[in-house]
N, C-alpha and C positions, 0 to 999 in steps of 0.2 A: 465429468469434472466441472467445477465452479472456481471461478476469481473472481475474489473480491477484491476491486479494487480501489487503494484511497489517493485520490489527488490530490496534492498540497502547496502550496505557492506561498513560498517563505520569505519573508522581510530582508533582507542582503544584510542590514545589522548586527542578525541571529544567526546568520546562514551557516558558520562553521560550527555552532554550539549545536543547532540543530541536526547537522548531518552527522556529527557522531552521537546525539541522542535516540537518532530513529532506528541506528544500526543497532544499537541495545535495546530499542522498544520493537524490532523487527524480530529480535530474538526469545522478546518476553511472550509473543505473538505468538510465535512459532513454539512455546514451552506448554501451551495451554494445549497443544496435541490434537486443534482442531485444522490445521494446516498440516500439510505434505511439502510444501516448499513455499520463497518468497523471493522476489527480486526486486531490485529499489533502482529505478530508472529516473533519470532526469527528462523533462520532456525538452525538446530544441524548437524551444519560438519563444519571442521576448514577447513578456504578457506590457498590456498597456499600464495596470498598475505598478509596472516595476515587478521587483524581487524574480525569485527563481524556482522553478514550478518542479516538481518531481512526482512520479507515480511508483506507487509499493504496492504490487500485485503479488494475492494471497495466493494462493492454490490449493482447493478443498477435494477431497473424493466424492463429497455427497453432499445435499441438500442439509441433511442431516447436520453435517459437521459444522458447516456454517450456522444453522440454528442455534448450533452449542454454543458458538462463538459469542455471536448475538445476545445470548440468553444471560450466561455463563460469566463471560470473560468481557464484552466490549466496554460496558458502562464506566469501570473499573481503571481500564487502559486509556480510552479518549480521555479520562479525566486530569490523566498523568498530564497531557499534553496541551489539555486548555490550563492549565494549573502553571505551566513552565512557559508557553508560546501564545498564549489569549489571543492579544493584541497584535501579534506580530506574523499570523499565519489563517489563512483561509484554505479549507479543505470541504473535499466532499467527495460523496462513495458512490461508487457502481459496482452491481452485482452483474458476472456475465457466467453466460453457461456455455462451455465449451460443445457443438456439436458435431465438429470432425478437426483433425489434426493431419497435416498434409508434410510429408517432408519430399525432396525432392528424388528423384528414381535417375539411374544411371544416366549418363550425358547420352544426347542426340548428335549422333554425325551428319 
């Protein structure tokens, strides 16, 4: 599995028009069928520029799917978002590739 994910640190001026924009662009995301899941977290540290930071991590099955995304769908969507937030948000991506998944095994006495 692959997460892509987008970090973005939002202007406090935009901040409420933005976080119900992203939950519909998180949706539109997720319509293009190259995602299996997404979650929209805020990160907890005050950045020095001000505003407030949040991470929306994709979740892909394959290499593959994210290509589509990339290919396909991103140019499209980021466009939405420079077009409504330019000025007022900085972001940036990471791709991570999941190599094991660990949950926890019955309690120790």
């Amino acid at each position: 599995m692959y997460i892509y994910n987008v970090t973005v640190n939002i202007d406090e001026s935009v901040h409420k028009e933005w976080l119900s924009w992203i939950q519909v662009h998180i949706q539109n995301v997720l319509a293009t069928g190259s995602f299996i899941a997404a979650k929209l977290t805020q990160v907890l540290v005050e950045e020095e520029m001000g505003g407030l930071t949040y991470s929306i991590q994709y979740t892909a099955n394959t290499k593959e799917n994210l290509n589509d995304y990339y290919t396909l769908y991103a140019p499209k969507l980021r466009s939405e978002s420079i077009k409504r937030f330019a000025d007022k948000m900085i972001s940036f991506r990471t791709e991570l590739k999941v190599v094991k998944e660990f949950y926890p095994t019955s309690s120790h006495n």
